[in-house]
C-alpha positions as CSV (number, residue, x, y, z in Angstrom):
1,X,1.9,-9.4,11.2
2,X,1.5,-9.4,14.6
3,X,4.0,-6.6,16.5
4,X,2.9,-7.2,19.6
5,X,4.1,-10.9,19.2
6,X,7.2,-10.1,17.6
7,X,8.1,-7.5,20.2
8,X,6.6,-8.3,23.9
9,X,9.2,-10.7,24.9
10,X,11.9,-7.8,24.7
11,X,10.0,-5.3,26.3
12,X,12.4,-5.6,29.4
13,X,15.1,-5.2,27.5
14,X,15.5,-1.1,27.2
15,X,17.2,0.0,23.7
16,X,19.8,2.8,23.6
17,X,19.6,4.7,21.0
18,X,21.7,7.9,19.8
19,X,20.4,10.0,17.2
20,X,22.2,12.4,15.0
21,X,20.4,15.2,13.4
22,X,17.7,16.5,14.9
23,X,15.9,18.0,12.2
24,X,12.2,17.4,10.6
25,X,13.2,13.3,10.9
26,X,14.6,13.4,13.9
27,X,11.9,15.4,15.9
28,X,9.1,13.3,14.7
29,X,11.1,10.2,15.8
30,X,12.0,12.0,19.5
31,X,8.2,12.7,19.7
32,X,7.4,9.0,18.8
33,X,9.8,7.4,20.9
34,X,8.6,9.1,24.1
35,X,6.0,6.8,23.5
36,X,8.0,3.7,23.2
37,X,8.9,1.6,26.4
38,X,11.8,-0.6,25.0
39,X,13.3,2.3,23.6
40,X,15.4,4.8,25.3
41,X,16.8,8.2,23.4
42,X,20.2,8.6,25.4
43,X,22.4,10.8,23.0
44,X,21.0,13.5,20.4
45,X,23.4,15.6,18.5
46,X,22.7,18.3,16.4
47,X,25.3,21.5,15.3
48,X,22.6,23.6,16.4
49,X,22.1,21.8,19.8
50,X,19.1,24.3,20.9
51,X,17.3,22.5,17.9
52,X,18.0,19.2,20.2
53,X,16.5,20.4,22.8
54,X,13.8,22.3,21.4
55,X,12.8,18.7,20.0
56,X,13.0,17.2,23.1
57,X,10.8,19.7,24.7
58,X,8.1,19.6,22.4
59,X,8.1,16.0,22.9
60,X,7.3,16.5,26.7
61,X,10.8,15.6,28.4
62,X,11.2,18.3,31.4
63,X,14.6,20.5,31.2
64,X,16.0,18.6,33.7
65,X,15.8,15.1,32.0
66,X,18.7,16.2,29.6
67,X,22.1,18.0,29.8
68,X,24.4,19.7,27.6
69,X,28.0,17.7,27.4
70,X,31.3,18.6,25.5
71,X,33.5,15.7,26.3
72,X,33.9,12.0,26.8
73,X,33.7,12.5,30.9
74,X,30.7,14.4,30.7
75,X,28.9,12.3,28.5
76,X,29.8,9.1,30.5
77,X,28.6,11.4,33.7
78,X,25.2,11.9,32.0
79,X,24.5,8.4,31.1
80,X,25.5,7.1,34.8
81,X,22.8,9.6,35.9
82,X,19.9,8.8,33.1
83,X,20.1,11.9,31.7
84,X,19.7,12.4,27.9
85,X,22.8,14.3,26.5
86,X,22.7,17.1,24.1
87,X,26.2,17.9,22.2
88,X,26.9,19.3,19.2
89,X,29.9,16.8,18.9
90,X,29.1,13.5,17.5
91,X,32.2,11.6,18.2
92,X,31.1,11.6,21.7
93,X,29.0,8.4,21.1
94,X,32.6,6.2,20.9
95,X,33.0,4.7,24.2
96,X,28.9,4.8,25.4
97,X,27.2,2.0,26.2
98,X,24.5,2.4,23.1
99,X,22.8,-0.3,21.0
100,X,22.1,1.5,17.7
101,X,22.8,5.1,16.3
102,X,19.8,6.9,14.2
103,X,22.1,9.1,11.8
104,X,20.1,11.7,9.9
105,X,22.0,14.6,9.6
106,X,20.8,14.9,5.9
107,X,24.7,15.6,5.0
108,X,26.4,13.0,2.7
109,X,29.8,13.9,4.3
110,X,28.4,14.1,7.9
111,X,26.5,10.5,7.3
112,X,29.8,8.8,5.9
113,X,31.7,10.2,9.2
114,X,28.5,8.9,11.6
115,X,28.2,5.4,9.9
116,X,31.6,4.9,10.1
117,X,32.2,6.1,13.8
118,X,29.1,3.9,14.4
119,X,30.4,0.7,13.3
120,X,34.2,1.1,14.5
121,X,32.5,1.5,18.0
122,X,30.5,-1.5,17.6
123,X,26.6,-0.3,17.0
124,X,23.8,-0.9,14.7
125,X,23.8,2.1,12.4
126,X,20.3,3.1,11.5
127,X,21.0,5.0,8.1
128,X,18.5,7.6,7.1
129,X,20.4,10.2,4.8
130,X,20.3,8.8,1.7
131,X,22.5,10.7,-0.1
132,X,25.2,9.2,1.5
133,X,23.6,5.7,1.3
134,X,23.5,5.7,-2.2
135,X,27.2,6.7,-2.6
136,X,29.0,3.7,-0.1
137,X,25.9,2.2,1.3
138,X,26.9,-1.6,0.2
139,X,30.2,-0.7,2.1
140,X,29.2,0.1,5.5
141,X,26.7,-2.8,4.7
142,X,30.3,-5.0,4.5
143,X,31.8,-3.3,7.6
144,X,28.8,-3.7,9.5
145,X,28.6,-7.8,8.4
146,X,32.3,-7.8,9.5
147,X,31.7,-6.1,13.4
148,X,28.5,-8.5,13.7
149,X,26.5,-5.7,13.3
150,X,23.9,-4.3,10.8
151,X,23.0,-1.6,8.5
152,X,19.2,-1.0,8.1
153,X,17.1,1.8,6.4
154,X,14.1,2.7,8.4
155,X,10.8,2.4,8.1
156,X,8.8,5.0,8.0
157,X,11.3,5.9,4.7
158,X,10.7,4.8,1.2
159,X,13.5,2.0,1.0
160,X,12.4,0.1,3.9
161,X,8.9,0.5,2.8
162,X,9.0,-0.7,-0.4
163,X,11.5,-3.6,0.8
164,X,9.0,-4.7,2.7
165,X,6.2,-4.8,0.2
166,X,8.3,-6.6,-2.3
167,X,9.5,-9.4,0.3
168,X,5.7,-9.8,1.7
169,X,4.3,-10.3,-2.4
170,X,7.2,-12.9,-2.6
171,X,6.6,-14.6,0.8
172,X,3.2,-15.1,-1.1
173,X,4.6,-16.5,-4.3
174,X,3.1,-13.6,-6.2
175,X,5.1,-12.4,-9.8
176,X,6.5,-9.0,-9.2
177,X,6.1,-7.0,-12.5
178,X,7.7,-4.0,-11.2
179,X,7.7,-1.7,-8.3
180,X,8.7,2.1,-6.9
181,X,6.9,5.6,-5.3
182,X,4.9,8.3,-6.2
183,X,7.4,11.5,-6.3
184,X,7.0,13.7,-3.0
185,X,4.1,16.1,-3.7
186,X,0.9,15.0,-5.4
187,X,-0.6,17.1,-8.4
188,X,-3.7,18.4,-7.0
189,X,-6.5,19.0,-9.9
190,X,-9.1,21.8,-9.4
191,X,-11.0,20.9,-12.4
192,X,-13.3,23.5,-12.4
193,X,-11.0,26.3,-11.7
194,X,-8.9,24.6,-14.1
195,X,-5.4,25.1,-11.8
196,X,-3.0,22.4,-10.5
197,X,-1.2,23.2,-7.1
198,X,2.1,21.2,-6.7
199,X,4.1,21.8,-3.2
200,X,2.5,25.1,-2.8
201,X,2.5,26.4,-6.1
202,X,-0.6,26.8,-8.3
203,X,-0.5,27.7,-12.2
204,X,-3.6,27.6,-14.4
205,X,-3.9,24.8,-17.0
206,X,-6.5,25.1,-20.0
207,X,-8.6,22.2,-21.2
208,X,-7.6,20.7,-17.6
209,X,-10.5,18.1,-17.8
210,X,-8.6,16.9,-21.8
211,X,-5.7,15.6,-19.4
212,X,-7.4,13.7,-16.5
213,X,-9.2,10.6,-18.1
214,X,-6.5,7.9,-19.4
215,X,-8.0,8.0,-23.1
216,X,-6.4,6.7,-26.3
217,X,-3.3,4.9,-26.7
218,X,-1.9,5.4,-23.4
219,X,1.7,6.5,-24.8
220,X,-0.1,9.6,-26.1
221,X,-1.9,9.9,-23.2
222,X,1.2,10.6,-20.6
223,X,3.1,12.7,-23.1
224,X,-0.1,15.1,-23.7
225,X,0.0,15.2,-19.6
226,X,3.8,15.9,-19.3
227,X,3.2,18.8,-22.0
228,X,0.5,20.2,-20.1
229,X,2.0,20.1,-16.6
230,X,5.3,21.6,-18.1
231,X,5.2,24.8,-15.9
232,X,6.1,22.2,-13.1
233,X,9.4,19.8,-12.4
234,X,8.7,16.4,-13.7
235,X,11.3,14.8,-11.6
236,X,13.4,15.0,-8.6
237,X,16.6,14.0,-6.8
238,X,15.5,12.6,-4.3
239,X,13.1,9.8,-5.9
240,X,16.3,8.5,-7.8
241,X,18.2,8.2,-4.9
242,X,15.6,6.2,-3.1
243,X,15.0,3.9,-5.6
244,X,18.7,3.5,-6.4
245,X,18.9,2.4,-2.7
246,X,15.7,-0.3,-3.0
247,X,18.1,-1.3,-6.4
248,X,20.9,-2.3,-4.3
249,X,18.6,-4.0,-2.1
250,X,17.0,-6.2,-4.1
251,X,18.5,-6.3,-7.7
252,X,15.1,-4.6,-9.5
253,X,16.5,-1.9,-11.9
254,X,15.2,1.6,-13.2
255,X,13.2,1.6,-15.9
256,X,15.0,4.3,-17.4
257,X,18.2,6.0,-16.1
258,X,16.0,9.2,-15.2
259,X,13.0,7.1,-14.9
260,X,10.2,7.8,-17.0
261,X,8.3,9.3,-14.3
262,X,4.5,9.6,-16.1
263,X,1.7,12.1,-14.5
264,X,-0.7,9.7,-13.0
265,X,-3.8,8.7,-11.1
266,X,-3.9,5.5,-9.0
267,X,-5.9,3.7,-10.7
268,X,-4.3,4.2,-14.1
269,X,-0.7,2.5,-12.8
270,X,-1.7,-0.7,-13.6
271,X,-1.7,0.3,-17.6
272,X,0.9,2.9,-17.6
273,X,3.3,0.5,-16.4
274,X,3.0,-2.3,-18.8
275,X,5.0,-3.5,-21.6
276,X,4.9,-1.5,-24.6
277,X,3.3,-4.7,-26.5
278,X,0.3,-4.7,-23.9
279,X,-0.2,-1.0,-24.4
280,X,1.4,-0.1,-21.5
281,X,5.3,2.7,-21.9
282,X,7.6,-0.4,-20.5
283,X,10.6,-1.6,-22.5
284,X,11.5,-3.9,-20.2
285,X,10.3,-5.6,-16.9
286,X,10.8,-5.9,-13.8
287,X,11.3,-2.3,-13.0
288,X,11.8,0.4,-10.6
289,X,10.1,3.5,-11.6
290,X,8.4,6.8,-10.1
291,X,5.0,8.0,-10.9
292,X,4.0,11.9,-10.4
293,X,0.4,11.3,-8.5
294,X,-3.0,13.2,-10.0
295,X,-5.6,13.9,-7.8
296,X,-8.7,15.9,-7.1
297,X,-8.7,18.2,-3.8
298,X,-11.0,15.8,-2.2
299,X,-8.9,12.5,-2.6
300,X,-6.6,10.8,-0.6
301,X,-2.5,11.7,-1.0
302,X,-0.3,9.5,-2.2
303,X,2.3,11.7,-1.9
304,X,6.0,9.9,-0.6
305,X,3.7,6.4,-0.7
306,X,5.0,3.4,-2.3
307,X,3.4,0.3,-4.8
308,X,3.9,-2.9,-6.8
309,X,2.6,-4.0,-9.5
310,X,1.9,-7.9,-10.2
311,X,1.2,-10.1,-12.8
312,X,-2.3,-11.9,-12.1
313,X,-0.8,-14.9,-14.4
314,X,-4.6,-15.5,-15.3
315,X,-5.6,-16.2,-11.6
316,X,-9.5,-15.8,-10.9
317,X,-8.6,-14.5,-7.9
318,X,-8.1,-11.0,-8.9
319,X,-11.2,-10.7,-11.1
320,X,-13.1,-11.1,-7.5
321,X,-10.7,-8.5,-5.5
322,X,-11.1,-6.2,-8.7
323,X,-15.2,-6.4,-7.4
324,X,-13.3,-5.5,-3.9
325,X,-11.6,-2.3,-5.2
326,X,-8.2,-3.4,-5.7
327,X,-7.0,-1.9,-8.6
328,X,-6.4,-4.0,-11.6
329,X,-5.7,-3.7,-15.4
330,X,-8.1,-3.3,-18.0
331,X,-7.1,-6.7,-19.5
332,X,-6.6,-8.1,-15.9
333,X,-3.3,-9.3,-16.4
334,X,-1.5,-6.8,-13.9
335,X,-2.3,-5.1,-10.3
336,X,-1.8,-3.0,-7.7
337,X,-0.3,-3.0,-4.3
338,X,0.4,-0.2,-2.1
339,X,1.3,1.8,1.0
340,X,0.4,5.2,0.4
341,X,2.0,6.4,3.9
342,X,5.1,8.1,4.3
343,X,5.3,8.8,7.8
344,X,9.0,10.1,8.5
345,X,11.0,9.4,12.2
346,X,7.1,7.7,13.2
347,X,7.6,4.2,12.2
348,X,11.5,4.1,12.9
349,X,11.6,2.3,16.1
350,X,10.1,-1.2,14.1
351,X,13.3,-0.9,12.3
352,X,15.4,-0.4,15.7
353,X,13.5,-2.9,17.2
354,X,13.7,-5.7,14.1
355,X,17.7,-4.9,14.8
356,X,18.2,-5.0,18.0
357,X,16.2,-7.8,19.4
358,X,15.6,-9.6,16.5
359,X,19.0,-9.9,14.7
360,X,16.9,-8.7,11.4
361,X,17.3,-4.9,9.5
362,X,14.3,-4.1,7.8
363,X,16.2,-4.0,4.4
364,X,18.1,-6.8,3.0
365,X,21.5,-7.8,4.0
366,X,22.7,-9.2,1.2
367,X,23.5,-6.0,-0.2
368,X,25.2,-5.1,-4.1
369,X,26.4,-2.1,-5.7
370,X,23.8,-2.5,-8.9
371,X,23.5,1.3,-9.4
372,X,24.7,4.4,-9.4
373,X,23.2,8.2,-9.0
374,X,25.1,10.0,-11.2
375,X,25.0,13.6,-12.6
376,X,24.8,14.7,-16.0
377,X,25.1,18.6,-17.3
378,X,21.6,20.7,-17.6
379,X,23.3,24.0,-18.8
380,X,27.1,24.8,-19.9
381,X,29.4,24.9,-16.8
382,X,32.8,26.7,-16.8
383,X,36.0,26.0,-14.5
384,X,36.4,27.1,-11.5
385,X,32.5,26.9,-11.1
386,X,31.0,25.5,-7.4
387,X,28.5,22.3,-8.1
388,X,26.6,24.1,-5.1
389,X,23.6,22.6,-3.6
390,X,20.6,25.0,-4.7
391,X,17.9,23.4,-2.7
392,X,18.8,22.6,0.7
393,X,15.1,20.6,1.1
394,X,15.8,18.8,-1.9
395,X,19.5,18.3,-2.2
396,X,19.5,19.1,-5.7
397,X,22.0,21.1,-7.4
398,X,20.3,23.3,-10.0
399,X,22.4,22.8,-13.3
400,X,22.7,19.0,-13.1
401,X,20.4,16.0,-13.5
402,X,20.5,12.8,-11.5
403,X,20.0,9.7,-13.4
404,X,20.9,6.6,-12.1
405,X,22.7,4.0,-14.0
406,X,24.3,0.7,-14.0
407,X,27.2,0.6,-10.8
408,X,30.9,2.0,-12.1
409,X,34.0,2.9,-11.1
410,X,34.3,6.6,-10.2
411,X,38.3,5.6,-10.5
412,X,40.6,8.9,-11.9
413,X,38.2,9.6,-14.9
414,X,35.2,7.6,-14.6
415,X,31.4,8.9,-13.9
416,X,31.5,10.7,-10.8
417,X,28.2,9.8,-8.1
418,X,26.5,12.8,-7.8
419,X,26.8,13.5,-4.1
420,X,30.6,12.7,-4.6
421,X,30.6,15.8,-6.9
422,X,28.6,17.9,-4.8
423,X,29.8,20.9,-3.0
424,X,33.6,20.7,-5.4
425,X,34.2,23.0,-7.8
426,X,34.7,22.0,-11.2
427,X,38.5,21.8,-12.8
428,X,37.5,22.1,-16.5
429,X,34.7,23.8,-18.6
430,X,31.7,21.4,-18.9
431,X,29.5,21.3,-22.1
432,X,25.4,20.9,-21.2
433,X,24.6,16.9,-22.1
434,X,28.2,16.1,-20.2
435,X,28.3,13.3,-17.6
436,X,30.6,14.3,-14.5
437,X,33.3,12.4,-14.4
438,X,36.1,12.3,-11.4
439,X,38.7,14.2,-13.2
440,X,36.7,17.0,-14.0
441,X,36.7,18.0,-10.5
442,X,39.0,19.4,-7.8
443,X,38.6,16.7,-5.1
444,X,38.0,17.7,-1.4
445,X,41.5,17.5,0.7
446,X,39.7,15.5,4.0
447,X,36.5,13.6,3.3
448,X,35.4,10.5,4.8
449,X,33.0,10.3,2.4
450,X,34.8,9.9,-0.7
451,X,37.7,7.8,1.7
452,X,34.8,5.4,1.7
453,X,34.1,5.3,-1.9
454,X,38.1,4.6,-2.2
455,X,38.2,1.9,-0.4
456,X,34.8,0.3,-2.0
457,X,35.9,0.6,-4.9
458,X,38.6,-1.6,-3.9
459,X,36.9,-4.6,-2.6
460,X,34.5,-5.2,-5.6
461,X,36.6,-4.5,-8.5
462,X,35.6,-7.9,-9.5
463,X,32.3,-7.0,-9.8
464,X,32.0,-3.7,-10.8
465,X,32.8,-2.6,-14.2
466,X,35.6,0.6,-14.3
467,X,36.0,3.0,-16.8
């Protein structure tokens, strides 16, 4: 695809954008947009505002091509005089002349309050915390549709990513097995030294080199890895909330409800991810899955990256770009396409741009609630207890495991999503193995969040099976 082609003809026509979060996303996509002629960064809010403009300074804008504001007359002042406004107040975008708002505060109640601002005050929402997302994403979807305006994930993220490899195989007619993303952090093999480093963290491993060659019946194979690498998490939040986002998207399901998530090398995926009859751990295709990448220190990451797998349906055509390198099974009948780059706030602006100019989000827009993340019980919980969030990189809450399952009804007693229940404390004791259902939680008084949920819940009860 030609961007140049798809782009030029706008180029006069400057962009708007407001971001909101300026954090690890939002810094790489201020440094990347400074870059970017049909894009202008006009707004960026952040509750630590010197973290705005700490961003914005690193990314070469002089002290005077910004200014802090605190209300709706200063903020109009600043845009008038082509100034980039810093606030910690996000409401402040209501009333700007803006084209699109980047929200990626990385807070599921903070998101639901941005999107929905957004779309009342007639922008494209570019929607990047996906904990939110995954909770009332198909909702905003159906407000946006309603204010002739759009929802898209960005790319540069998983969702759009992989969205966009699964609509290019089927422009080309190819047969999509399955599809989904290596987890976040490879598994780095020192095989001499026998140790495996995961995100900083290195633990030895006997009879390393027993676990790295794919031999015997491939079932075996994967559990004798998962026993070995047991030191280490096999799975985590954030993967099933990505995937349950490219599930609404497109209609593909998990494989599993806490996916199977098998330690693997590239080339192996291909035979992993087959039908148990061809060898392979599936019960049942198409899929959405994970994979947890092995690798030697001196290959390539895959970390973040994203694949599909494709039935070959007996063309020869595979057998010559197996020759090629393309990865294919051993009994040819599946392959292997991916994007092994994850590159965060740096590709963003092709998803801003696709909006804006061209009418088209980078995800789909016919958009159904096919899954939830939900949270089930790792240890025994009492009342009175705080589902806190333990990892504030992660957004995990340590005591709970996300698994993501055909959509339902949260309703008065049904399964509760898990970002619905994070952050509320728990009304009655909770046994380990329990799902979290609404009424075993103290609901929030104000949140927009779960407002949201409400009123989805609403409008699809044809659809959506309640509890």
């Amino acid at each position: 695809m030609n961007y140049n082609q798809l782009f030029s003809s706008f180029q006069d026509q400057q962009i708007m954008v407001a971001l909101i979060g300026a954090g690890e996303f939002g810094e790489t996509f201020i440094r990347q947009c400074r870059r970017i002629s049909g894009i202008q960064i006009s707004f960026v809010c952040d509750l630590q505002p010197e973290r705005a403009r700490a961003a914005l300074l690193a990314a070469g804008y002089d002290n005077s091509a910004f200014v802090s504001v605190g209300s709706n007359e200063e903020a109009a002042t600043a845009l008038n005089n082509g100034q980039i406004m810093i606030t910690s107040d996000y409401r402040l975008i209501s009333g700007l002349a803006l084209d699109c708002v980047v929200e990626a505060t990385g807070s599921p109640e903070a998101a639901a309050q941005v999107g929905q601002i957004t779309l009342m005050s007639g922008f494209h929402l570019v929607m990047i915390t996906k904990e939110a997302d995954i909770v009332v994403g198909p909702y905003l979807h159906k407000l946006a549709k309603a204010a002739g305006r759009h929802v898209t994930p960005a790319h540069g993220d998983q969702p759009s990513l992989l969205i966009a490899l699964l609509s290019w195989a089927e422009v080309l007619g190819m047969k999509v097995i399955g599809a989904g993303k290596s987890s976040e952090y490879d598994f780095v093999f020192d095989l001499e030294a026998e140790q495996v480093s995961w995100r900083g963290r290195t633990e030895q491993v006997q009879n390393l080199s027993d676990i790295w060659e794919l031999s015997g019946s491939v079932g075996n194979a994967v559990q004798r890895r998962e026993v070995a690498l047991s030191a280490f998490p096999k799975r985590t939040v954030p993967d099933l909330c990505e995937m349950g986002i490219v599930c609404n998207h497109t209609g593909l399901m998990p494989a599993a409800a806490a996916f199977h998530a098998p330690h693997a090398r590239v080339t192996e995926l291909c035979d992993i991810f087959a039908s148990q009859e061809a060898g392979g751990i599936l019960t049942t295709t198409p899929f959405i899955d994970v994979f947890n990448c092995m690798r030697r220190t001196d290959e390539q990451s895959f970390g973040g990256g994203v694949f599909i797998i494709v039935d070959t349906e007996k063309n020869d055509s595979w057998e010559i770009l197996r020759e090629k390198g393309i990865s294919v099974s051993e009994d040819g009948k599946r392959a292997l396409l991916y994007n092994p780059s994850h590159l965060l706030g740096l590709e963003a602006a092709v998803s801003i741009m696709s909006t804006v100019w061209l009418d088209k989000p980078t995800g789909n827009q016919d958009i159904r609630h096919n899954v939830d993340l939900h949270a089930r019980a790792s240890r025994d919980w009492s009342a009175g207890e705080v589902l806190l969030i333990t990892d504030n990189h992660h957004h995990e809450i340590d005591g709970l495991l996300a698994e993501l399952n055909p959509a339902a009804h949260a309703g008065e007693n049904g399964p509760l999503p898990y970002y619905m229940a994070a952050e509320n404390r728990l009304r009655v004791d909770v046994k380990k193995g329990q799902l979290i259902t609404t009424d075993m939680v103290i609901p929030p008084e104000e949140s927009t969040l779960w407002k949201l949920r409400r009123q989805m819940e609403a409008d699809n009860t044809d659809t959506v099976s309640s509890q």
